[in-house]
C-alpha positions in Angstrom: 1.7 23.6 0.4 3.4 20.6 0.0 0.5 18.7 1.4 -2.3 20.0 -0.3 -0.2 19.1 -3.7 0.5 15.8 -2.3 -3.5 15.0 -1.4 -4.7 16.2 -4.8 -2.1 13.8 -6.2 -4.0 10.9 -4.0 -7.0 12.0 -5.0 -6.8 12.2 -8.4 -4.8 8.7 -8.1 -7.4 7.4 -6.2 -10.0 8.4 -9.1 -8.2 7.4 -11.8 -8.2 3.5 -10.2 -11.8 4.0 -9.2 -12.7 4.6 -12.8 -10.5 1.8 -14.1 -11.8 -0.6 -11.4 -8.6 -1.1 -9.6 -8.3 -4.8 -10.9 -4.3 -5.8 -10.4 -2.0 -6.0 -7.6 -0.2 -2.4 -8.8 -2.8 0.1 -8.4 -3.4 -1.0 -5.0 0.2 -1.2 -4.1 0.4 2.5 -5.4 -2.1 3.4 -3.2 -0.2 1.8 -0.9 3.1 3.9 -1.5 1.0 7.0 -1.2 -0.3 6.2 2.0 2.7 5.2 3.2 4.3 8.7 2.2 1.6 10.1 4.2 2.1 8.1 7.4 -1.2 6.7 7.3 -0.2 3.0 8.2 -3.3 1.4 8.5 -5.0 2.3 5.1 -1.5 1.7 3.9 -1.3 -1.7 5.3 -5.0 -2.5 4.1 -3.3 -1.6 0.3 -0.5 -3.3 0.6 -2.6 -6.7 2.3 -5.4 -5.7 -0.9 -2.2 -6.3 -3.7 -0.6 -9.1 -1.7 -4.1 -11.0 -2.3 -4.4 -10.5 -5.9 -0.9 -11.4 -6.3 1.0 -13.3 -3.9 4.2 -13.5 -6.1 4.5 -9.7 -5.9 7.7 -9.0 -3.4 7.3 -5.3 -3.6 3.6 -5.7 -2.1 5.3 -8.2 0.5 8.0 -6.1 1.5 6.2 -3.2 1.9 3.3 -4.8 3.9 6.0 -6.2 6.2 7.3 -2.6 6.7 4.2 -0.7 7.5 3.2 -3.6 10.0 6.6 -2.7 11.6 5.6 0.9 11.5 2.4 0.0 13.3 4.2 -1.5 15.7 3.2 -5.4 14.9 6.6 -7.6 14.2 4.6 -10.6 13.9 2.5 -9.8 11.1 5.1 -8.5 9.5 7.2 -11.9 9.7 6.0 -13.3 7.0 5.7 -11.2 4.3 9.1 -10.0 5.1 10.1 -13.8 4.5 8.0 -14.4 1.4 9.6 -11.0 -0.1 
């Protein structure tokens, strides 16, 4: 149950930036967060990377995108925005 809640929440999120165009770093590092929630790493890390790139300044973005390249299992890649955050 918990799920299915949790995927219509990401959906509807996922709309909601679609419609607004998704233009700053937080929308896609929400995405990010929701993705991350639902162990799905790569489109997580592909957020994360997305709001890192609009905004380089944003640590949360950096941290995170170090994280979920640890999660995948890459500690390289996840050097430096683990440094930069």
């Amino acid at each position: 149950m918990m799920r299915f809640k949790t995927a219509a929440l990401t959906r509807g999120l996922v709309g909601t930036l679609a419609l607004t165009g998704c233009k700053n770093n937080v929308g896609y590092r929400e995405l990010g967060y929701e993705s991350y929630r639902q162990q799905d790493f790569v489109t997580a890390a592909e957020q994360f990377q997305t709001a890192v790139d609009k905004k380089p300044s944003d640590y949360r973005s950096q941290y995170y995108l170090g994280v979920t390249m640890l999660q995948l299992g890459k500690p390289i890649p996840a050097q430096t925005p683990l440094e930069q955050a």
